[in-house]
Backbone as CSV, one residue per row, in Angstrom:
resi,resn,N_x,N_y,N_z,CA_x,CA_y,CA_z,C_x,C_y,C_z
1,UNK,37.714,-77.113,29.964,36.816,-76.763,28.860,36.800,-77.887,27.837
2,UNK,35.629,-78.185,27.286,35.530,-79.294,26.527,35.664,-78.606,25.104
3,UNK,36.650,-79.488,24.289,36.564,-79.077,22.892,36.287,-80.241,22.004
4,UNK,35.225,-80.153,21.094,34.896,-80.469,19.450,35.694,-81.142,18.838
5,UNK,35.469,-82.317,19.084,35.962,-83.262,17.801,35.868,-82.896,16.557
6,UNK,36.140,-83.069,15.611,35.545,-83.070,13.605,35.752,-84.530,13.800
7,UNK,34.472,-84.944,13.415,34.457,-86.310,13.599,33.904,-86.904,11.613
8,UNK,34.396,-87.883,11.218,33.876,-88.142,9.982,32.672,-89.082,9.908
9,UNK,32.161,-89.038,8.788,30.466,-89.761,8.404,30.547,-91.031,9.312
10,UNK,31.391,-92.158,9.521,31.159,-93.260,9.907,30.912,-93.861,11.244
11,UNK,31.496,-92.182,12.285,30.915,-92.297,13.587,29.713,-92.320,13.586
12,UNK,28.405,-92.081,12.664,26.961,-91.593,12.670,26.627,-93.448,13.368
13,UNK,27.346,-94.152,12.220,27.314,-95.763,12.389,27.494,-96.314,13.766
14,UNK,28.714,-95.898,14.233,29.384,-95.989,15.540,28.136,-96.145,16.597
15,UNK,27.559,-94.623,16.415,27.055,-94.466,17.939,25.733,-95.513,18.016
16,UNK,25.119,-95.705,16.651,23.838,-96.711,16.705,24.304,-98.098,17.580
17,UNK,25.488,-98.726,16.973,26.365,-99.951,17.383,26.566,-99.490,19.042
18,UNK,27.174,-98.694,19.132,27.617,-98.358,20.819,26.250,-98.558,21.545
19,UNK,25.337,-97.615,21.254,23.766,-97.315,22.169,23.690,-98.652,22.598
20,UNK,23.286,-100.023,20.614,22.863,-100.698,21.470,23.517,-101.742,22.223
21,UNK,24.930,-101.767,22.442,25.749,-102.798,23.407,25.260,-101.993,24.743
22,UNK,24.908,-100.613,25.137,24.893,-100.390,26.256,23.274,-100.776,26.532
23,UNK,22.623,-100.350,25.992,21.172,-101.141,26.117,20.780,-102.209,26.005
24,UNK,21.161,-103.284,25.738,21.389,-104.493,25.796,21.897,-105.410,27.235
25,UNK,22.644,-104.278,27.806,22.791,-104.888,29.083,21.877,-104.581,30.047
26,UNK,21.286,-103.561,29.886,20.025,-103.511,31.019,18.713,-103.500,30.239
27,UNK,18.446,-104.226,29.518,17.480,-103.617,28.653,15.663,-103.685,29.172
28,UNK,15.483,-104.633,30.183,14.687,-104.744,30.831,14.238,-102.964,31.327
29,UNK,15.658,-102.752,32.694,15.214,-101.462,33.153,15.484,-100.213,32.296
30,UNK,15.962,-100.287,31.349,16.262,-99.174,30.443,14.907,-98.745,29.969
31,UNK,14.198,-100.294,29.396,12.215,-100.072,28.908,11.833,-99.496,29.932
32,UNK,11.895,-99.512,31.157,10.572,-99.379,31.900,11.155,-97.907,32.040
33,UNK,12.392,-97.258,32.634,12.524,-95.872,32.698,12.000,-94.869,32.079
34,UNK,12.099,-95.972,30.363,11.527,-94.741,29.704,10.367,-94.800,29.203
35,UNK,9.406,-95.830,29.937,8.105,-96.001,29.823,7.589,-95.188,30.818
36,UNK,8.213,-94.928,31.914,7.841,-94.414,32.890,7.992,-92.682,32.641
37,UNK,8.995,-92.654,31.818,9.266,-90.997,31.031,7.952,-90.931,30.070
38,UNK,7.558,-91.532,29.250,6.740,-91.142,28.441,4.961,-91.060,29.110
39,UNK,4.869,-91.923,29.764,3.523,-91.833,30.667,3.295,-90.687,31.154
40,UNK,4.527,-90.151,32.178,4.687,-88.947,32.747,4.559,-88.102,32.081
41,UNK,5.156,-88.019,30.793,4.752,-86.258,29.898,3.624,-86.680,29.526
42,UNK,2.622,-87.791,29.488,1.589,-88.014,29.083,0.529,-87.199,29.886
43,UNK,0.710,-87.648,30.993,-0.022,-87.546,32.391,0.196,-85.983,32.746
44,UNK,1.232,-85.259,32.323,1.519,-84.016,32.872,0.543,-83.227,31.939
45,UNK,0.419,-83.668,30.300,0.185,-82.720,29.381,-1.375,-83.214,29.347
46,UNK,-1.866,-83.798,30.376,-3.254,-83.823,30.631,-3.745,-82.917,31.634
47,UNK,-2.838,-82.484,32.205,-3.408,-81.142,33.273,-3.619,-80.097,32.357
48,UNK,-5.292,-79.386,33.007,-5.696,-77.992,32.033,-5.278,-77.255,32.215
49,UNK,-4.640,-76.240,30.848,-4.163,-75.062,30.489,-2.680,-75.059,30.488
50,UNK,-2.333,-75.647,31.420,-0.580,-75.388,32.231,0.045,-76.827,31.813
51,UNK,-0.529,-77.698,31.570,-0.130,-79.383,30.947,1.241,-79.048,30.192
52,UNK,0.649,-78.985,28.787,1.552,-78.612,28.135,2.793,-77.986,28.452
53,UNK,2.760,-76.898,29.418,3.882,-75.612,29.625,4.908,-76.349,30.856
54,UNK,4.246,-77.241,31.668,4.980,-77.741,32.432,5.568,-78.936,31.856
55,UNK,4.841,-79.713,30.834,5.862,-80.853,30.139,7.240,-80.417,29.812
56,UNK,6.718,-79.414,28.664,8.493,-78.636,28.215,9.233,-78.063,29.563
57,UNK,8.923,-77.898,30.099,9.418,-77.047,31.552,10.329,-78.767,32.394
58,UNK,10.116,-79.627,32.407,10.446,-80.724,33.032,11.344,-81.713,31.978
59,UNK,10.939,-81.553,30.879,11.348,-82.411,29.705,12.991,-82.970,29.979
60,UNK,13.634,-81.832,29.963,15.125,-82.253,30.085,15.330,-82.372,31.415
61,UNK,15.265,-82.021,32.597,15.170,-82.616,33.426,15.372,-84.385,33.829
62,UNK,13.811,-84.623,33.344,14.054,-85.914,33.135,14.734,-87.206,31.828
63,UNK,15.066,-85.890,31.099,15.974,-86.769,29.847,16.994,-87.123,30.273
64,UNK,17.563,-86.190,31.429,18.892,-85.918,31.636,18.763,-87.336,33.182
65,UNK,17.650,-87.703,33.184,17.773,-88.614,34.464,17.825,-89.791,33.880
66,UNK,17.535,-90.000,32.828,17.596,-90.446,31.137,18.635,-91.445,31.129
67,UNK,19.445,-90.025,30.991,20.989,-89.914,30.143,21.907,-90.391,31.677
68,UNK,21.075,-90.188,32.621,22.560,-90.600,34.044,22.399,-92.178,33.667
69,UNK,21.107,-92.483,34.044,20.863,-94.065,33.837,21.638,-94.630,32.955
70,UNK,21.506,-94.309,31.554,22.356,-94.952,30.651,23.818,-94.746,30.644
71,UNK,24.390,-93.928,31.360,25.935,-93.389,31.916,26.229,-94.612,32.969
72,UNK,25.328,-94.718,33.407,25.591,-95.690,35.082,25.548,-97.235,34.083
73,UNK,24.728,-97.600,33.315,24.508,-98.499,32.831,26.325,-98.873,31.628
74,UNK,26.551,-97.825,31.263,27.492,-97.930,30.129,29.016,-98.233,30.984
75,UNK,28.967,-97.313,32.170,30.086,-97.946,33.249,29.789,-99.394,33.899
76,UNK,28.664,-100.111,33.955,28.813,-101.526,34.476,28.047,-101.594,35.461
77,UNK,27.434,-100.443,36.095,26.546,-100.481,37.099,25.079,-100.738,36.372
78,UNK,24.224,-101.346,37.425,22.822,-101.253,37.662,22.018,-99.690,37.792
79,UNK,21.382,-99.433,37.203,20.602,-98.013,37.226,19.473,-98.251,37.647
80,UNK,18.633,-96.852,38.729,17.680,-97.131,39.184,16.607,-96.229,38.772
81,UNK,15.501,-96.816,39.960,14.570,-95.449,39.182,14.918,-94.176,39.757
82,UNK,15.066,-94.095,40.741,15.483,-92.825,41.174,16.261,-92.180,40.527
83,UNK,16.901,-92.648,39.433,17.768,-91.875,38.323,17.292,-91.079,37.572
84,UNK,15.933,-91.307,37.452,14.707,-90.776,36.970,14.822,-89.351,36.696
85,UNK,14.936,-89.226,38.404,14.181,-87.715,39.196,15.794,-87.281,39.687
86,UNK,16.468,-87.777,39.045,17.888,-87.052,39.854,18.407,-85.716,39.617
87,UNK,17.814,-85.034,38.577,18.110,-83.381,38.340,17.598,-82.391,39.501
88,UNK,16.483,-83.574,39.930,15.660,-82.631,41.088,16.179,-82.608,42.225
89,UNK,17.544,-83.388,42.650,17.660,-83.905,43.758,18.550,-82.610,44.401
90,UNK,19.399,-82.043,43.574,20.270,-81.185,44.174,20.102,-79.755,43.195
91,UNK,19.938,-78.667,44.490,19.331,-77.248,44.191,20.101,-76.679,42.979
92,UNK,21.755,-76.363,42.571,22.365,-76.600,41.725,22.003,-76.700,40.513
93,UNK,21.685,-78.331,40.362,21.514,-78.980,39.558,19.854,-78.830,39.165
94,UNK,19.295,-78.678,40.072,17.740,-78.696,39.696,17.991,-76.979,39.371
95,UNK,18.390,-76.164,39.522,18.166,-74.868,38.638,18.488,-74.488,37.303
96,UNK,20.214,-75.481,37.026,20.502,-75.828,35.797,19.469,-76.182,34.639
97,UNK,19.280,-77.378,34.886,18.166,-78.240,34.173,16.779,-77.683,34.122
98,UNK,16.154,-76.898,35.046,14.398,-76.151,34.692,15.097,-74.631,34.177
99,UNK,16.304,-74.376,33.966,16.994,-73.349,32.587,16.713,-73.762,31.674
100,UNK,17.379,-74.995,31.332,17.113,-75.873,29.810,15.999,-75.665,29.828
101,UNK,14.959,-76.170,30.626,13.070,-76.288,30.492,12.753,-74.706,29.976
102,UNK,13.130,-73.988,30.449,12.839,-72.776,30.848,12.844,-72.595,28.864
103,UNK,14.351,-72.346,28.743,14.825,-72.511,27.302,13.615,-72.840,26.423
104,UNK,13.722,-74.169,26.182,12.812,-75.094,25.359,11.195,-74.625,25.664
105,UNK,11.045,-73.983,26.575,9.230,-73.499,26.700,9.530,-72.255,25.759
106,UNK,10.058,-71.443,25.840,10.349,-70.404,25.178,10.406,-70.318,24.019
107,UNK,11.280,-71.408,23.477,11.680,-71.900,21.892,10.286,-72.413,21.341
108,UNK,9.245,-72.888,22.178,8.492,-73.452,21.489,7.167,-72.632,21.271
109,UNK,7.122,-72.153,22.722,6.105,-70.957,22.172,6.160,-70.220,21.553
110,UNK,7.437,-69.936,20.998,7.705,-68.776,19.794,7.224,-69.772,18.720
111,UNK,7.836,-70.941,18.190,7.385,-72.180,17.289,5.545,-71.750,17.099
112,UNK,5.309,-72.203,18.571,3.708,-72.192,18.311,3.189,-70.961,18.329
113,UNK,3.424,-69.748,18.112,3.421,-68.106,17.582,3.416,-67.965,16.011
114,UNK,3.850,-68.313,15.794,4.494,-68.551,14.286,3.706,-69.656,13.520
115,UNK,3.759,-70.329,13.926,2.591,-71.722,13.621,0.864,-70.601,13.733
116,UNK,0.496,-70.088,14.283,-0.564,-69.327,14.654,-0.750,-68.307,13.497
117,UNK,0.620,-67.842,13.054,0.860,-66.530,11.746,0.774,-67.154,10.911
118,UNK,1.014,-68.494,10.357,0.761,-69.298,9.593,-0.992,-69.150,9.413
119,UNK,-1.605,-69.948,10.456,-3.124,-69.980,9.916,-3.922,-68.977,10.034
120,UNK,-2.825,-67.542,10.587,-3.181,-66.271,9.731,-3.457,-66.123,8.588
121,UNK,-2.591,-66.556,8.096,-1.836,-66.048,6.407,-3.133,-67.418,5.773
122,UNK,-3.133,-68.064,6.366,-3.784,-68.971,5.255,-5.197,-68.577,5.356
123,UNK,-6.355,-67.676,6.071,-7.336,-67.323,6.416,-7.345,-66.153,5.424
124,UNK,-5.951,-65.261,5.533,-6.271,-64.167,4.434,-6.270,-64.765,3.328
125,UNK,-5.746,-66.101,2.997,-5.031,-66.551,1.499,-7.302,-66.842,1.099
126,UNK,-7.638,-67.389,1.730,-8.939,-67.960,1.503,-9.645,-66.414,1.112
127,UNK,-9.892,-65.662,1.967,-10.545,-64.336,1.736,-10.000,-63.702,0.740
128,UNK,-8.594,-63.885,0.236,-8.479,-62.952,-1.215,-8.944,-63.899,-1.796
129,UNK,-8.964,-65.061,-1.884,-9.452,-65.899,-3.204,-11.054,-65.826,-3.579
130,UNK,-11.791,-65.918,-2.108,-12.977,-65.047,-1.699,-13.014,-63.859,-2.487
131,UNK,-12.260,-63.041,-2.456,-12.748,-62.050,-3.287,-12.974,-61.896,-4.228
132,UNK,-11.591,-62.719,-4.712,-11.559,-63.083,-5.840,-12.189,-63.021,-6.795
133,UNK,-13.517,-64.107,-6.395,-14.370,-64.567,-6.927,-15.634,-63.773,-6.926
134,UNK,-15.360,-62.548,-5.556,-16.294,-62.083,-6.118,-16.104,-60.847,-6.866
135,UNK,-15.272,-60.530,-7.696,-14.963,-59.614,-8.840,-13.995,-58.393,-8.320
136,UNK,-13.293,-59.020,-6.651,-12.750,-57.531,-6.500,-11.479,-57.951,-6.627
137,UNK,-10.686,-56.345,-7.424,-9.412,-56.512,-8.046,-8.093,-56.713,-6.790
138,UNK,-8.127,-56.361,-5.540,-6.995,-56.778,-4.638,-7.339,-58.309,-4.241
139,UNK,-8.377,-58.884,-4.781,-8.086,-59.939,-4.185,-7.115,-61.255,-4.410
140,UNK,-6.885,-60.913,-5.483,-5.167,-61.821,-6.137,-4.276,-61.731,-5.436
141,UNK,-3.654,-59.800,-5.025,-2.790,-59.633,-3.912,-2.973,-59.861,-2.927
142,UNK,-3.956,-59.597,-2.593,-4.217,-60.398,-0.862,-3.569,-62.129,-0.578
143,UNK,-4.461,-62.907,-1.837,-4.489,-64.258,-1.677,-2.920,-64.247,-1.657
144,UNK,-2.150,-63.621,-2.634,-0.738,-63.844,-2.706,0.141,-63.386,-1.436
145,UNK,0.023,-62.066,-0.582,0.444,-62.007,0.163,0.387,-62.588,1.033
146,UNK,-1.445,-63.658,1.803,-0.837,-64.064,2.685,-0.466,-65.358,2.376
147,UNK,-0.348,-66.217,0.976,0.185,-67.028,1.125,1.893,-66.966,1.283
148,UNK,2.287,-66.056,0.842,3.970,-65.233,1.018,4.420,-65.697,3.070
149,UNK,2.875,-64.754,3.521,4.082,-64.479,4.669,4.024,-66.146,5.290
150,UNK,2.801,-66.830,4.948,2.431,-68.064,5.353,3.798,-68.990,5.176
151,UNK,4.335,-69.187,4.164,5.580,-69.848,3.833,6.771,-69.887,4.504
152,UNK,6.691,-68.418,4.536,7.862,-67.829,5.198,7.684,-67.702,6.667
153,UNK,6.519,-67.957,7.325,6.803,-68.158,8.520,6.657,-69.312,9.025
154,UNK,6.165,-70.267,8.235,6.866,-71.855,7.917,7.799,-72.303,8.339
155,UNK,8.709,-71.883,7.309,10.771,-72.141,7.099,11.233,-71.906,8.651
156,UNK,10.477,-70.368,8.824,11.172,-70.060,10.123,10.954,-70.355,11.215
157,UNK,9.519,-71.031,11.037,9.633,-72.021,12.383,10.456,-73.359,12.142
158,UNK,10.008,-73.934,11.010,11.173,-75.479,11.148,12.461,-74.693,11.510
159,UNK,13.833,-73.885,10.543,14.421,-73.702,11.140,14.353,-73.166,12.672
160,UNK,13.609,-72.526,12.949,13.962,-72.749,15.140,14.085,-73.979,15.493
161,UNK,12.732,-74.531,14.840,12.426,-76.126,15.584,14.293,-76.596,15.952
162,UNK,14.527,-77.028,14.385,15.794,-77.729,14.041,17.198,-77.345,14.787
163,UNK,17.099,-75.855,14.530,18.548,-75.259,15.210,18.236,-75.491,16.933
164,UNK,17.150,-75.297,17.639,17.175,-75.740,19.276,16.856,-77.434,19.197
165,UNK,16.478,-77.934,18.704,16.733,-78.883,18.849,18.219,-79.542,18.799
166,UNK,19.084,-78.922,17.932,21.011,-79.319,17.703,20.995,-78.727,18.865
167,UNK,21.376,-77.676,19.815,21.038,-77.031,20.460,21.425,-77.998,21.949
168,UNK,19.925,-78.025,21.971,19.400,-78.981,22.989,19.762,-80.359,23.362
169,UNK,20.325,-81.109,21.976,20.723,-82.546,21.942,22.168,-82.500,23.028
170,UNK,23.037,-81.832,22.512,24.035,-82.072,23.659,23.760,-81.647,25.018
171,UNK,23.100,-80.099,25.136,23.272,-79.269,26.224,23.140,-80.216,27.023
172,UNK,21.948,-81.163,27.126,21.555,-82.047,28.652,22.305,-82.721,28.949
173,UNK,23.340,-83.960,28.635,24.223,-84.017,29.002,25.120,-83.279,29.136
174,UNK,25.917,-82.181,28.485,26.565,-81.268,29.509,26.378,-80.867,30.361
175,UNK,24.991,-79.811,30.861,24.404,-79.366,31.726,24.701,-80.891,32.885
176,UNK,23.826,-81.804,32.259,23.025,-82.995,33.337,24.489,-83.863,33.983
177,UNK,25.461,-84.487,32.984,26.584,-85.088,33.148,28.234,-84.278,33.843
178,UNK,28.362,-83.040,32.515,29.707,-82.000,33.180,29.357,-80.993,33.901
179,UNK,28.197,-80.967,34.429,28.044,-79.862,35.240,28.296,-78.440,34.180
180,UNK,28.040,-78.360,33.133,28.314,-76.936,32.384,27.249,-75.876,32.833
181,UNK,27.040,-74.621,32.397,25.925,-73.913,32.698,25.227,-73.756,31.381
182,UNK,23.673,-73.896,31.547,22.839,-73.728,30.701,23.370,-73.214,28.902
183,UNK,23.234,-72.316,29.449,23.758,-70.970,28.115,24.677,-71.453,26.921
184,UNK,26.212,-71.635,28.260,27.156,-71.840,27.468,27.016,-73.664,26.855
185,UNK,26.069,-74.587,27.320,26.037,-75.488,26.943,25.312,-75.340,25.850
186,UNK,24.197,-74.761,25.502,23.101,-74.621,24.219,24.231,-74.267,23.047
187,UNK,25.162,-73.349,23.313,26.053,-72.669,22.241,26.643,-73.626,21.914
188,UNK,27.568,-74.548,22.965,28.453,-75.688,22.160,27.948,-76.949,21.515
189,UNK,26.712,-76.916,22.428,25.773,-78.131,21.440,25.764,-77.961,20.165
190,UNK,25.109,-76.634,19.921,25.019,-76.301,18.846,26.092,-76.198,17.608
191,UNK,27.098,-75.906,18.522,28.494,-75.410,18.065,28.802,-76.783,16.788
192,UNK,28.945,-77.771,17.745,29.039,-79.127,17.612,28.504,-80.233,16.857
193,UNK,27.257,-79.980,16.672,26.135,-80.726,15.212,26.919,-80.129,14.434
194,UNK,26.954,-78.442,14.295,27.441,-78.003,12.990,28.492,-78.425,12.089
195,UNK,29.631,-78.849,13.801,30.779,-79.385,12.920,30.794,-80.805,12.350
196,UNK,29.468,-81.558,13.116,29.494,-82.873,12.537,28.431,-83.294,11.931
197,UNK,27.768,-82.222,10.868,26.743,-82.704,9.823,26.308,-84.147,9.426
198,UNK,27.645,-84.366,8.866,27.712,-85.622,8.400,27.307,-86.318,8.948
199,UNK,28.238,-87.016,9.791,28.041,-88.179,10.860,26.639,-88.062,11.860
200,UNK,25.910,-86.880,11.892,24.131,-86.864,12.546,23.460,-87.121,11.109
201,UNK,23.872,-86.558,9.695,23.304,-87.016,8.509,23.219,-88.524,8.563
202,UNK,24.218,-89.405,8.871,24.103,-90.825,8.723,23.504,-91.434,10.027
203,UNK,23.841,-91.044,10.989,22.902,-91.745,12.514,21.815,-91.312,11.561
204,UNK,21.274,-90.190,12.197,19.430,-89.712,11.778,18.554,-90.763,10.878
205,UNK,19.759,-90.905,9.408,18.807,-91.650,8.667,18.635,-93.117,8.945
206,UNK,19.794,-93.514,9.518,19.787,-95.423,10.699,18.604,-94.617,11.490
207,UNK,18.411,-94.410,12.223,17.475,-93.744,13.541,16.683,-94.179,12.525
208,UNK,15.927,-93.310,12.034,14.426,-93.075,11.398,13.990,-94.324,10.425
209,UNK,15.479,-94.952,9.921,14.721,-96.175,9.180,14.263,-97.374,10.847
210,UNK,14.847,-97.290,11.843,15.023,-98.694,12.995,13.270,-97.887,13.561
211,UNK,12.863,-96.640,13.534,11.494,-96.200,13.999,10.418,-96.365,13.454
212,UNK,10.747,-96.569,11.915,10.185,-96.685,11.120,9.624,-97.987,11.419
213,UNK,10.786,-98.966,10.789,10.733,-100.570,11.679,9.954,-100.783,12.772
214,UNK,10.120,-100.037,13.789,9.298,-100.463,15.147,8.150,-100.182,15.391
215,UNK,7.563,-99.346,14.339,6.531,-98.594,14.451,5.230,-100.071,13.853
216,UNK,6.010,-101.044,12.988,4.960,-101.606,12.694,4.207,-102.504,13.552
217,UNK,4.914,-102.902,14.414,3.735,-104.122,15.454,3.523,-103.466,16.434
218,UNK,2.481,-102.466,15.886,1.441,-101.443,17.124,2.594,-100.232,17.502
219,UNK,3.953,-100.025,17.317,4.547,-99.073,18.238,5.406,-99.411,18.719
220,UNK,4.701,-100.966,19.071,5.583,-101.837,20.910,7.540,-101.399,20.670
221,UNK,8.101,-101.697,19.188,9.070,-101.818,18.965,9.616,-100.708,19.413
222,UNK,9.014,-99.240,19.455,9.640,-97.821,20.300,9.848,-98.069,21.711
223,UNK,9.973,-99.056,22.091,10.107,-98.882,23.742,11.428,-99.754,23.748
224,UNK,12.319,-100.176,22.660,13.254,-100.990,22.191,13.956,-99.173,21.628
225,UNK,13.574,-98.996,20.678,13.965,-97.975,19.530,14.872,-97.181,20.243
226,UNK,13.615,-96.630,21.518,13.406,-95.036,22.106,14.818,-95.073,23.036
227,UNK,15.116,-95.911,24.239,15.801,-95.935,24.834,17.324,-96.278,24.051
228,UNK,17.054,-97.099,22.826,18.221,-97.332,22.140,18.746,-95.867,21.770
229,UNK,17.867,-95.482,21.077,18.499,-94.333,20.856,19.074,-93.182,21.274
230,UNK,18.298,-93.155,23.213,18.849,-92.080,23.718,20.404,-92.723,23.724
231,UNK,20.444,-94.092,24.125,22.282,-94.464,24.353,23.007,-93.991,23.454
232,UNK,22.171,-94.043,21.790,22.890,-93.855,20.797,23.593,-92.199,21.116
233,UNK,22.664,-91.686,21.187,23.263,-90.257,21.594,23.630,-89.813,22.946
234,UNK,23.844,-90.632,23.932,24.791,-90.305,25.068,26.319,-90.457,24.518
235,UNK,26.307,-91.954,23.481,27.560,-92.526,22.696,28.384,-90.953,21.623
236,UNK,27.444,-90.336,21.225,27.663,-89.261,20.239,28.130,-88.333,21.213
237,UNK,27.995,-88.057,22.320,27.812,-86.909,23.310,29.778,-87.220,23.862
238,UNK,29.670,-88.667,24.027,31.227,-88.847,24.498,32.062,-89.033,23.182
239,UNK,31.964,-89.181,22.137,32.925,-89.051,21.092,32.953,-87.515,20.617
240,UNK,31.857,-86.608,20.745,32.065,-85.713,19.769,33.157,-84.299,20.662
241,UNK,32.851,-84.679,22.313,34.057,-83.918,23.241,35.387,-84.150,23.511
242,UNK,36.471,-83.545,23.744,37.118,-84.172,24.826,37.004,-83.357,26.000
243,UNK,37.719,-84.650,26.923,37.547,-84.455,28.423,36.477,-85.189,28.896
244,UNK,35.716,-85.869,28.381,34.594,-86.633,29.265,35.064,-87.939,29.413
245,UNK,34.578,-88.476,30.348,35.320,-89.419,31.437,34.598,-90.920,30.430
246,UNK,35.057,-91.393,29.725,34.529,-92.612,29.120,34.150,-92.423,27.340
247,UNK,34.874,-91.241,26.941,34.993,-90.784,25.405,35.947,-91.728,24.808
248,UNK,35.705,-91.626,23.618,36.596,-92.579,22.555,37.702,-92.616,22.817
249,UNK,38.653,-91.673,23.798,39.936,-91.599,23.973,40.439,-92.699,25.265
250,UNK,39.672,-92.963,26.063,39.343,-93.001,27.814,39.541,-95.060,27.784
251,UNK,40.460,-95.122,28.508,40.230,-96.824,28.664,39.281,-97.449,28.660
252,UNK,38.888,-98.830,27.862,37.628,-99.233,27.938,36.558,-98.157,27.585
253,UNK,36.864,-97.169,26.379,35.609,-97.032,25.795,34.821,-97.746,25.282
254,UNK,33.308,-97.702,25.217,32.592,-98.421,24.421,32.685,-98.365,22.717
255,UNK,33.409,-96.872,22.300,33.667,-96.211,21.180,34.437,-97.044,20.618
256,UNK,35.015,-97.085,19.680,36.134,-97.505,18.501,37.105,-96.318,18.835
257,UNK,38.523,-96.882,18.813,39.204,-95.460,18.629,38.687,-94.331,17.375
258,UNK,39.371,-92.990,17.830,38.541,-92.299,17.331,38.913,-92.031,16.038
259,UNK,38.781,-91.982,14.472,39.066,-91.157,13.343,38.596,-90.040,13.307
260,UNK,39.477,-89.315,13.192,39.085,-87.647,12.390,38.616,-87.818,11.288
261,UNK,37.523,-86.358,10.905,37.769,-86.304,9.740,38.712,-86.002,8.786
262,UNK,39.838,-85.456,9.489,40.849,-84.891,8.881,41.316,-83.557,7.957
C-alpha cells in the first residue's frame, strides 16, 4: 500500500526542475507523442454527437501511455509510440483505465448539467428584469432568484471541476504505473493534493507563468510546455508516495532527497 508523503512548498520547485531533466533527454519524441495525443482528441471530438463523450472516455487512457513514455524515458530507455496505446494492450489494464474514462465522462457531464442551470438562471435573471420594467412587482424576486441559484451553481461546478481534477492527477499513474484499482486510486489522489496544497500552490503558479510564456510565439512553445509538464507531474507522482520504484527515496532518483514538511 502506498502512503502520502507531507511534502513542504519547495518540492512544487523540485518537480518543474525534475520534468525538465527528464524531457530534455528525449525531447524530440516526447513532442511528437504528445502531438500525436492532442491531434487525436482533436480528431475524436470531431466525430458527431459521440466526439466529445468518447474523448473523455479515452483521455486517461492515453495520458497514462503519456505517463509510461516519460517513466521509460526517466529510467534511461528510449520510448516509443506504441507507448501511446499501451493501456489498450492488456484486458486488465484496458478496463482499469476506460474506469478512469468512464469516471471523468461522468464528472463532466454533471459539470456540463450545471453549466446548463446556470444559463437557466441567467434567462430567468433577464425575464425578471423584463418584468421589471414592465411594472410587475415579482419581477425583482425573480431577477434575484435566478441570479442566486446561477452563482451557486457556478461555485459548484468549479468546485467538481477542481476536486476531480486533484482526483484524477494522480489516479493515472497509479491506476496506469502501480496497477491500483480505479476507485481506490481517485480517493488517494485526492487524498494527496490535499495534503500537499502548498507545494501544487507553488508548481501550478511556475506551470501557468512557463504557459503563459509559450503561449506567445503562436502556441508553438506548448508542445515544449505540455510534455514538460506532464514529466513535471509524473516527478510529483514519485515524491508524493512511498513504494514507487524510482521515488525520492530509490537510488538514482531524479528527485533531491526528500524534506518533510515536518
Amino acid at each position: 500500500m502506498h502512503e502520502i508523503r507531507k511534502l513542504n512548498m519547495a518540492h512544487g520547485v523540485e518537480w518543474v526542475t525534475a520534468g525538465w531533466n527528464i524531457f530534455r533527454r528525449e525531447p524530440g519524441m516526447l513532442v511528437m507523442l504528445f502531438l500525436i495525443f492532442i491531434v487525436m482528441m482533436f480528431l475524436i471530438g470531431l466525430i458527431p454527437i459521440v466526439g466529445q463523450l468518447i474523448a473523455l472516455l479515452v483521455t486517461p487512457s492515453l495520458s497514462g501511455g503519456l505517463l509510461l513514455a516519460i517513466e521509460t524515458t526517466a529510467r534511461g530507455q528510449p520510448p516509443t509510440f506504441g507507448q501511446l496505446f499501451a493501456a489498450f494492450n492488456e484486458p486488465t489494464l484496458r478496463s482499469r483505465m476506460l474506469t478512469l474514462g468512464l469516471w471523468t465522462l461522468i464528472v463532466n457531464v454533471i459539470v456540463m448539467a450545471i453549466a446548463m442551470l446556470i444559463g437557466g438562471s441567467f434567462i430567468m435573471s433577464l425575464m425578471g428584469f423584463g418584468a421589471m420594467g414592465a411594472g410587475h412587482m415579482g419581477g425583482a424576486a425573480l431577477a434575484g432568484a435566478g441570479a442566486g441559484v446561477g452563482l451557486f451553481a457556478l461555485l459548484l461546478a468549479l468546485l467538481l471541476a477542481v476536486v476531480y481534477a486533484a482526483a484524477l492527477l494522480f489516479a493515472t499513474p497509479l491506476v496506469m504505473l502501480a496497477g491500483m484499482e480505479p476507485v481506490a486510486a481517485l480517493k488517494l489522489s485526492l487524498a494527496a493534493n490535499l495534503r500537499n496544497l502548498g507545494a501544487w500552490l507553488i508548481f501550478s503558479l511556475i506551470y501557468l507563468a512557463l504557459v503563459i510564456i509559450a503561449m506567445i510565439p503562436f502556441g508553438l512553445g506548448l508542445l515544449i510546455v505540455g510534455p514538460m509538464g506532464i514529466a513535471s507531474a509524473y516527478c510529483a507522482y514519485l515524491d508524493t508516495f512511498t513504494g514507487i520504484p524510482g521515488g525520492a527515496d530509490s537510488p538514482g532518483s531524479l528527485l533531491p532527497p526528500r524534506r518533510s514538511a515536518g
